[in-house]
N, CA, C and O atoms as a GROMACS GRO file, in nm:
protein
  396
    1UNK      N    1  10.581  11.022   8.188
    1UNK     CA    2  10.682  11.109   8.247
    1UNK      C    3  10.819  11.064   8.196
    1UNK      O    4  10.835  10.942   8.191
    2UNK      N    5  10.928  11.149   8.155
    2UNK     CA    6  11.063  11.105   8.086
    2UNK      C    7  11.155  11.106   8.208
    2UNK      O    8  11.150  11.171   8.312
    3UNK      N    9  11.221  11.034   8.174
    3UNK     CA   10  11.315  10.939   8.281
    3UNK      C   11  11.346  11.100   8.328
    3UNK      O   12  11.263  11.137   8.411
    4UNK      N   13  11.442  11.199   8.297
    4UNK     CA   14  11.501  11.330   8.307
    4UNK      C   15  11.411  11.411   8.425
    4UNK      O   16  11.450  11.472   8.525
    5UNK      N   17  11.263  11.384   8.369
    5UNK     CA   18  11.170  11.459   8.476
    5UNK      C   19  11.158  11.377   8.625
    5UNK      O   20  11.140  11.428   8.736
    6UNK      N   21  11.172  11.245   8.593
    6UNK     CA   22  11.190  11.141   8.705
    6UNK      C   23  11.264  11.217   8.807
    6UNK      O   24  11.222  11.280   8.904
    7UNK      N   25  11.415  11.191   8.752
    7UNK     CA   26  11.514  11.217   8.774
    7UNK      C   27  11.506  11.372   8.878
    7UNK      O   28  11.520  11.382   9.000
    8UNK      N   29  11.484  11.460   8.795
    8UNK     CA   30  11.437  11.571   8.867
    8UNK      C   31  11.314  11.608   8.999
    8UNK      O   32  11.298  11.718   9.054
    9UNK      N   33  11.250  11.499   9.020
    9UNK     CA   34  11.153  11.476   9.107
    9UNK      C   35  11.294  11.399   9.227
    9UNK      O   36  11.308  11.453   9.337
   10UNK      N   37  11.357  11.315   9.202
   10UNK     CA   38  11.427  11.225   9.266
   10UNK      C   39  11.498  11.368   9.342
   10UNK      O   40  11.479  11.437   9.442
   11UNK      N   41  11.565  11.364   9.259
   11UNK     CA   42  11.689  11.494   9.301
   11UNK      C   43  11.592  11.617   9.431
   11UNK      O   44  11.611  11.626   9.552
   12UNK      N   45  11.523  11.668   9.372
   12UNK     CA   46  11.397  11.775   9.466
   12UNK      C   47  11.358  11.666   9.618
   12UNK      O   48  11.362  11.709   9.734
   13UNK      N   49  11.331  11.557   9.588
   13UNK     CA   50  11.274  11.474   9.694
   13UNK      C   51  11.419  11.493   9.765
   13UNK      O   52  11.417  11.559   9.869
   14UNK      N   53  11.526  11.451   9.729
   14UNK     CA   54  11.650  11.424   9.846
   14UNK      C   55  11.705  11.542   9.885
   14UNK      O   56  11.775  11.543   9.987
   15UNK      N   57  11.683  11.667   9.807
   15UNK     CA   58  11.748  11.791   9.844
   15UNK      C   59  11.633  11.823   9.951
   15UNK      O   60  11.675  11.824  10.067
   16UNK      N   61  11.513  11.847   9.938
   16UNK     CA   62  11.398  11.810  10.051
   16UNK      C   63  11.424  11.792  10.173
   16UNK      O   64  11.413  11.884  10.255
   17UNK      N   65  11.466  11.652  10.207
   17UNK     CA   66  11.553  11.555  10.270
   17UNK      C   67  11.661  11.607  10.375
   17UNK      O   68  11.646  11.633  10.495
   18UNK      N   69  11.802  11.617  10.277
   18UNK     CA   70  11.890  11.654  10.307
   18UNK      C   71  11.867  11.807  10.395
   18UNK      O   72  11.883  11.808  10.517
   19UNK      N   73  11.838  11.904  10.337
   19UNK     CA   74  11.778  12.018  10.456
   19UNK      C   75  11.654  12.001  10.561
   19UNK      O   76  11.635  12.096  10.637
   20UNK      N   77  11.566  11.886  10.572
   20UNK     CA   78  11.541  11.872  10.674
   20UNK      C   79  11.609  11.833  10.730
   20UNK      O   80  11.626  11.906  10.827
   21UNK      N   81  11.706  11.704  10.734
   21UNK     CA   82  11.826  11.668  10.888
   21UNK      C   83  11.920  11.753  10.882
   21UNK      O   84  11.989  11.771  10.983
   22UNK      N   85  11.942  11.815  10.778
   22UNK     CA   86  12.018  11.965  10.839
   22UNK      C   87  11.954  12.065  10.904
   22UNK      O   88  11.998  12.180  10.906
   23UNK      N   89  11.861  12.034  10.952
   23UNK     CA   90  11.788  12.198  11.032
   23UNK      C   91  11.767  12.126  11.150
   23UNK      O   92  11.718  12.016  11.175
   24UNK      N   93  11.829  12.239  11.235
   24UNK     CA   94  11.787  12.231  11.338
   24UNK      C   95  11.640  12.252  11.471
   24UNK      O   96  11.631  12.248  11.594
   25UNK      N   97  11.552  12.273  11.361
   25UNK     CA   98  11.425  12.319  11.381
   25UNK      C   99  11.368  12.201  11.415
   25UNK      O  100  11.329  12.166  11.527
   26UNK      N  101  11.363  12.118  11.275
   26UNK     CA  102  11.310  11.970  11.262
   26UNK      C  103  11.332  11.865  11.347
   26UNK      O  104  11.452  11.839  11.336
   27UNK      N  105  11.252  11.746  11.470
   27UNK     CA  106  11.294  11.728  11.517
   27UNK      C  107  11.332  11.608  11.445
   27UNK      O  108  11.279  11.572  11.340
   28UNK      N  109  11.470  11.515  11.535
   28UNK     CA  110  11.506  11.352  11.437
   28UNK      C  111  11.433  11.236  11.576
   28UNK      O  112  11.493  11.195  11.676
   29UNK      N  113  11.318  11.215  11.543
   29UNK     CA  114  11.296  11.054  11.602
   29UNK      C  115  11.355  10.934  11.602
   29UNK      O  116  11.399  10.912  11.489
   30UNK      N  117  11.378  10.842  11.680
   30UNK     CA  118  11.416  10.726  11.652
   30UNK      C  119  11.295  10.636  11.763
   30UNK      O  120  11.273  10.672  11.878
   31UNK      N  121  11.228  10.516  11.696
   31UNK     CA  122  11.156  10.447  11.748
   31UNK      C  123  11.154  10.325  11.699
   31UNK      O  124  11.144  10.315  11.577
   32UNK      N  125  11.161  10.214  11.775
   32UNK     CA  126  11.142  10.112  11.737
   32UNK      C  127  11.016  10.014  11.830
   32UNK      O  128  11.034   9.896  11.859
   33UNK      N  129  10.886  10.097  11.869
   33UNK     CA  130  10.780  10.035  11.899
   33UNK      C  131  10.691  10.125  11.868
   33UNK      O  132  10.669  10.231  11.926
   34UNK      N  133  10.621  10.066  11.742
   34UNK     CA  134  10.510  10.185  11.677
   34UNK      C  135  10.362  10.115  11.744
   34UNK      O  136  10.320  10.008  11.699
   35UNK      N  137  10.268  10.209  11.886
   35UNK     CA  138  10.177  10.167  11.899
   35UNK      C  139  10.038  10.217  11.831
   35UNK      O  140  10.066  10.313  11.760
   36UNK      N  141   9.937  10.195  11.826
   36UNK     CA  142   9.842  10.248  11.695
   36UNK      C  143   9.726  10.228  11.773
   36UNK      O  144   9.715  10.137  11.855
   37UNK      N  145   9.598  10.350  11.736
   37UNK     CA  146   9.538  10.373  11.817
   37UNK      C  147   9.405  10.424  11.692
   37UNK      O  148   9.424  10.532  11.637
   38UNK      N  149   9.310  10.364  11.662
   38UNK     CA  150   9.191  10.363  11.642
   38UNK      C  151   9.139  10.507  11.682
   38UNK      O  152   9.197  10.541  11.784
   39UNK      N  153   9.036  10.619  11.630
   39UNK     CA  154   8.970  10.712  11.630
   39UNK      C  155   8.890  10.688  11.502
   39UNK      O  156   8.912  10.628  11.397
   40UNK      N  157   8.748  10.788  11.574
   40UNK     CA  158   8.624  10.751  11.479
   40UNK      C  159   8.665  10.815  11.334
   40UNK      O  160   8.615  10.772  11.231
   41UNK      N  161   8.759  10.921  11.336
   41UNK     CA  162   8.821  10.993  11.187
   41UNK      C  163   8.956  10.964  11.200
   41UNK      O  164   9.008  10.983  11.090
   42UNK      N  165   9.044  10.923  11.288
   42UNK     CA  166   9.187  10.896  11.259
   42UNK      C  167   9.238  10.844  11.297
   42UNK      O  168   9.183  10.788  11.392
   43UNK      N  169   9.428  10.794  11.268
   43UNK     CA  170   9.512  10.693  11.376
   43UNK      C  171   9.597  10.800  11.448
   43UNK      O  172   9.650  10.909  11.424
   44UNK      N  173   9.584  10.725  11.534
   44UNK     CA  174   9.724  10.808  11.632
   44UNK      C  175   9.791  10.665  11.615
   44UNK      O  176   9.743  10.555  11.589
   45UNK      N  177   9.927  10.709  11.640
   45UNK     CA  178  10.060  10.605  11.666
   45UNK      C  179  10.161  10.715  11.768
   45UNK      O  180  10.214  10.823  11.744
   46UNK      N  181  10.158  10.626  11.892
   46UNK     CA  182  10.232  10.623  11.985
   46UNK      C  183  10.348  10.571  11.950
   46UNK      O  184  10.347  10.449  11.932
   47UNK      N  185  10.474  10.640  11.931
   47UNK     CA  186  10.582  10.617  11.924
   47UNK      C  187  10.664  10.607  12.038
   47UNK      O  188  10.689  10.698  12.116
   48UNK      N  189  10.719  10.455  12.045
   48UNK     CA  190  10.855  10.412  12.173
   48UNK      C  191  10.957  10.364  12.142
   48UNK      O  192  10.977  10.280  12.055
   49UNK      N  193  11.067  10.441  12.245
   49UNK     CA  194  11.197  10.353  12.191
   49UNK      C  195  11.183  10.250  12.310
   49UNK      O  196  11.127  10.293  12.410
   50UNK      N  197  11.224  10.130  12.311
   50UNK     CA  198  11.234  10.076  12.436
   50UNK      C  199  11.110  10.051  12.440
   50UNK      O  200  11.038  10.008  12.351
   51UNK      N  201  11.062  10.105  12.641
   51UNK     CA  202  10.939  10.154  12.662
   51UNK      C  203  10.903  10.312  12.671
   51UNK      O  204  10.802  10.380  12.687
   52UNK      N  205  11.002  10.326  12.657
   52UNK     CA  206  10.991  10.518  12.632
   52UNK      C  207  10.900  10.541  12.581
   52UNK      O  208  10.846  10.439  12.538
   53UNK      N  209  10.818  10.680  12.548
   53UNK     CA  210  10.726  10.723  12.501
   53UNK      C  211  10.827  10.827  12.421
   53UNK      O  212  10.900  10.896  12.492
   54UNK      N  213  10.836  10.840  12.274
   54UNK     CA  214  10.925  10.947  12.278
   54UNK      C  215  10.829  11.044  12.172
   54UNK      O  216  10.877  11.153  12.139
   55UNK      N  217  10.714  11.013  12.127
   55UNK     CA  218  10.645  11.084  11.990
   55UNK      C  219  10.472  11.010  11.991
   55UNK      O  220  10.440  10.892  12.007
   56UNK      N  221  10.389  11.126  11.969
   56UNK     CA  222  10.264  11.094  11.918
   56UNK      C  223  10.225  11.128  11.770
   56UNK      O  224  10.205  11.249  11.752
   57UNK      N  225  10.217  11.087  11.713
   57UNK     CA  226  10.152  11.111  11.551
   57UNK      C  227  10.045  11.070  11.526
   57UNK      O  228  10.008  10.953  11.522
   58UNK      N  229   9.945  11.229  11.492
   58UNK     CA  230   9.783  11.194  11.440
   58UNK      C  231   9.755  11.214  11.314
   58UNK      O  232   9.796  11.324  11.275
   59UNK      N  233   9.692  11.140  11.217
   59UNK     CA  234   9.677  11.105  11.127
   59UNK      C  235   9.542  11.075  11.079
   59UNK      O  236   9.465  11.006  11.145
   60UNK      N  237   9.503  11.139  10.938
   60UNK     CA  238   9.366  11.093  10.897
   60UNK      C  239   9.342  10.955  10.834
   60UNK      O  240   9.438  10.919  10.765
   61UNK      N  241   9.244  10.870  10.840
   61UNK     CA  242   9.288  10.740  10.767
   61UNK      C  243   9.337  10.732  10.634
   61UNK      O  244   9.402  10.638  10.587
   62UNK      N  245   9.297  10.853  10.565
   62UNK     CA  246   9.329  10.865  10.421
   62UNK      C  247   9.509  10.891  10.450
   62UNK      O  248   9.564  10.792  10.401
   63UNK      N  249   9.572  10.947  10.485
   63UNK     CA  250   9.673  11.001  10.491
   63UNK      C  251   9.754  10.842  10.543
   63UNK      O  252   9.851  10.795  10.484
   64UNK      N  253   9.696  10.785  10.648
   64UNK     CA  254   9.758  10.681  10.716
   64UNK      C  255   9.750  10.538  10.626
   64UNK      O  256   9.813  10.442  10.671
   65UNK      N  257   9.675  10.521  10.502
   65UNK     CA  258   9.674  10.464  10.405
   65UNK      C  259   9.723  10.500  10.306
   65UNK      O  260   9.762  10.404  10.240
   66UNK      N  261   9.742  10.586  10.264
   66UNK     CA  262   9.872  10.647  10.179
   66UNK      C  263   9.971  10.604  10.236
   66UNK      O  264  10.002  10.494  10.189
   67UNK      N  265  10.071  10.657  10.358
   67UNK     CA  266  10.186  10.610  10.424
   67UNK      C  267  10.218  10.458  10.445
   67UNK      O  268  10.330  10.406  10.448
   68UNK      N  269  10.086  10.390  10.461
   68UNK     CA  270  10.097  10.229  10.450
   68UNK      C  271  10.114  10.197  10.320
   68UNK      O  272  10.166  10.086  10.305
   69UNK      N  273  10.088  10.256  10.220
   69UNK     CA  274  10.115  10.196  10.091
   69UNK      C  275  10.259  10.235  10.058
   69UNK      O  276  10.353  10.157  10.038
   70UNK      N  277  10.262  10.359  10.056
   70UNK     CA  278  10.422  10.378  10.052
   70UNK      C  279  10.545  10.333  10.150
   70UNK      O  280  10.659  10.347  10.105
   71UNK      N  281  10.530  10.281  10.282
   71UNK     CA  282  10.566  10.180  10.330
   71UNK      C  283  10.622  10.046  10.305
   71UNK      O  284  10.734   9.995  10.308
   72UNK      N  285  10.449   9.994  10.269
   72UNK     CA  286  10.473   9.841  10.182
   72UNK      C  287  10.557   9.847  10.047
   72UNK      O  288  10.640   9.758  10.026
   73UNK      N  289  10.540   9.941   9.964
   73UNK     CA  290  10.662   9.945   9.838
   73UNK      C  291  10.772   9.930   9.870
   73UNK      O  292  10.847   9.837   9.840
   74UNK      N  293  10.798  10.048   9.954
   74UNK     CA  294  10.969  10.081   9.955
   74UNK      C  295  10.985   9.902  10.004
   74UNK      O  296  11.046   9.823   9.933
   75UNK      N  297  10.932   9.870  10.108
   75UNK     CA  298  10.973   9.759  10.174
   75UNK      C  299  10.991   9.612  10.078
   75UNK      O  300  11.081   9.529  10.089
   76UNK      N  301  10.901   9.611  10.006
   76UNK     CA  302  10.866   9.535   9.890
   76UNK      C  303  11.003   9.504   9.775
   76UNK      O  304  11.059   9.403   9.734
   77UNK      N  305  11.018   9.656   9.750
   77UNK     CA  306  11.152   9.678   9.696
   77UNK      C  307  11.290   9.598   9.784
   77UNK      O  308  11.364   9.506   9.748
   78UNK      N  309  11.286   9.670   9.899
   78UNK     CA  310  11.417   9.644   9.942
   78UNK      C  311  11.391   9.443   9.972
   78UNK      O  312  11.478   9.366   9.930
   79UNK      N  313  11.289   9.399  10.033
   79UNK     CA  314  11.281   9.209   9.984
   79UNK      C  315  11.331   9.197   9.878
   79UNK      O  316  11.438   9.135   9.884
   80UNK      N  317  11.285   9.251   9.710
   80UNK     CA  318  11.308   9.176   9.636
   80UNK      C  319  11.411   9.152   9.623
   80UNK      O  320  11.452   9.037   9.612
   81UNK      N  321  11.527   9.320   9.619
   81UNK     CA  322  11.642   9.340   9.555
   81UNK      C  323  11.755   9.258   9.679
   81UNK      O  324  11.840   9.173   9.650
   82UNK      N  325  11.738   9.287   9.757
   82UNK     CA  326  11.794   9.156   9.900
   82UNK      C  327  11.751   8.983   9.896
   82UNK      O  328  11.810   8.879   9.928
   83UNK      N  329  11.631   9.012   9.845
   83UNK     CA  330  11.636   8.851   9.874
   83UNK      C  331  11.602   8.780   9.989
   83UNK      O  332  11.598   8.660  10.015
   84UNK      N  333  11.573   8.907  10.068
   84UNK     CA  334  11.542   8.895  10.257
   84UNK      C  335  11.417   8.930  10.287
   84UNK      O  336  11.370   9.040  10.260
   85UNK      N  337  11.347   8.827  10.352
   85UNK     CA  338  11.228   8.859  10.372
   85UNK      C  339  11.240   8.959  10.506
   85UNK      O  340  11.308   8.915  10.598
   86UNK      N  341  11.183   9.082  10.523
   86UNK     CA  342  11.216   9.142  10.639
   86UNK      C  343  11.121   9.159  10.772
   86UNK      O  344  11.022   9.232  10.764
   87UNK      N  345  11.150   9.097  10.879
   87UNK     CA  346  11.033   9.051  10.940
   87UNK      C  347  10.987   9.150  11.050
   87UNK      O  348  11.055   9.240  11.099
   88UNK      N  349  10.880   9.123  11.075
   88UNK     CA  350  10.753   9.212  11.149
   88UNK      C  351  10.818   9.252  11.276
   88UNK      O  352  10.940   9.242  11.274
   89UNK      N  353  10.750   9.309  11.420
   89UNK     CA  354  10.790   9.252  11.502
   89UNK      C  355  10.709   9.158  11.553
   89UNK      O  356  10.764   9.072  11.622
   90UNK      N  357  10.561   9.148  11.534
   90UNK     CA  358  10.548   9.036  11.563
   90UNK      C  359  10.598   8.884  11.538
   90UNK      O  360  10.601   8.790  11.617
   91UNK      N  361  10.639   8.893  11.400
   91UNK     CA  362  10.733   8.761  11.349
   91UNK      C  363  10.850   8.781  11.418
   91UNK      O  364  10.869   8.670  11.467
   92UNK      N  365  10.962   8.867  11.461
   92UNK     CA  366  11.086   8.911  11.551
   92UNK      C  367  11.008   8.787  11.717
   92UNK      O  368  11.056   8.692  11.778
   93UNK      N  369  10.947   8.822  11.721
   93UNK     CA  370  10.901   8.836  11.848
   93UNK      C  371  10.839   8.657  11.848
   93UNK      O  372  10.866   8.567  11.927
   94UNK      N  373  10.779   8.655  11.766
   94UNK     CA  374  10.701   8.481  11.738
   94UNK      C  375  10.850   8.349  11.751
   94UNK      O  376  10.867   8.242  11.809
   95UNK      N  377  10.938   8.447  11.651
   95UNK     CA  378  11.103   8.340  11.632
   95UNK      C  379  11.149   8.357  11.739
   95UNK      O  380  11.222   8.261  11.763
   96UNK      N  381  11.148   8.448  11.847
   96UNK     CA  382  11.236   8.421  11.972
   96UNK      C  383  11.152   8.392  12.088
   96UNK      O  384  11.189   8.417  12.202
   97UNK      N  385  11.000   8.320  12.048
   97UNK     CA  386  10.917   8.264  12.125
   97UNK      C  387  10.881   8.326  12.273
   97UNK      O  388  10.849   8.274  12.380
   98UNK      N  389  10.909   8.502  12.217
   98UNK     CA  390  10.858   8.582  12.275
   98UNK      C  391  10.712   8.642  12.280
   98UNK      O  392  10.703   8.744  12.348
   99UNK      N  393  10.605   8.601  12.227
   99UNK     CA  394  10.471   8.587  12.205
   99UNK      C  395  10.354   8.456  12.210
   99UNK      O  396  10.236   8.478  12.184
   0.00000   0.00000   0.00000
């Protein structure tokens, strides 16, 4: 693929983007306790802010292994180019000898 077509995938992905948090249709989540839930064909993840319940998301494992891989990259990326290892919450939670 030439850098140009890259480029053009990049650009489509953020214009994508950009009109979903511009619509008002779409909803915007914010969560910072992702709980995960085992099914014989899929994951659910219980989404909380706090202890709030604010979102359920069901998912096939294929789909939910895709998203974990693209997950671990981006994340992978942002360690290297930082230099910061970026920690779990269980590691959050282990360092303030909250577990």
């Amino acid at each position: 693929m030439s850098e140009t077509d890259n480029d053009s995938k990049k650009k489509a992905a953020f214009d994508t983007l950009r009109k979903a948090l511009e619509s008002e249709d779409i909803p915007k989540i914010y969560f910072n306790n992702p709980v995960f839930f085992l099914n014989p064909g899929d994951i659910s993840m219980l989404m909380q802010r706090d202890s709030s319940s604010v979102a359920v998301i069901n998912m096939s494992l294929t789909v939910a292994k895709t998203v974990a891989a693209h997950l671990g990259s981006i994340i992978a990326e942002v360690e290297e180019k930082s230099g910061n290892k970026i920690m779990t919450l269980n590691d959050s939670m282990s360092a303030l000898g909250l577990k």
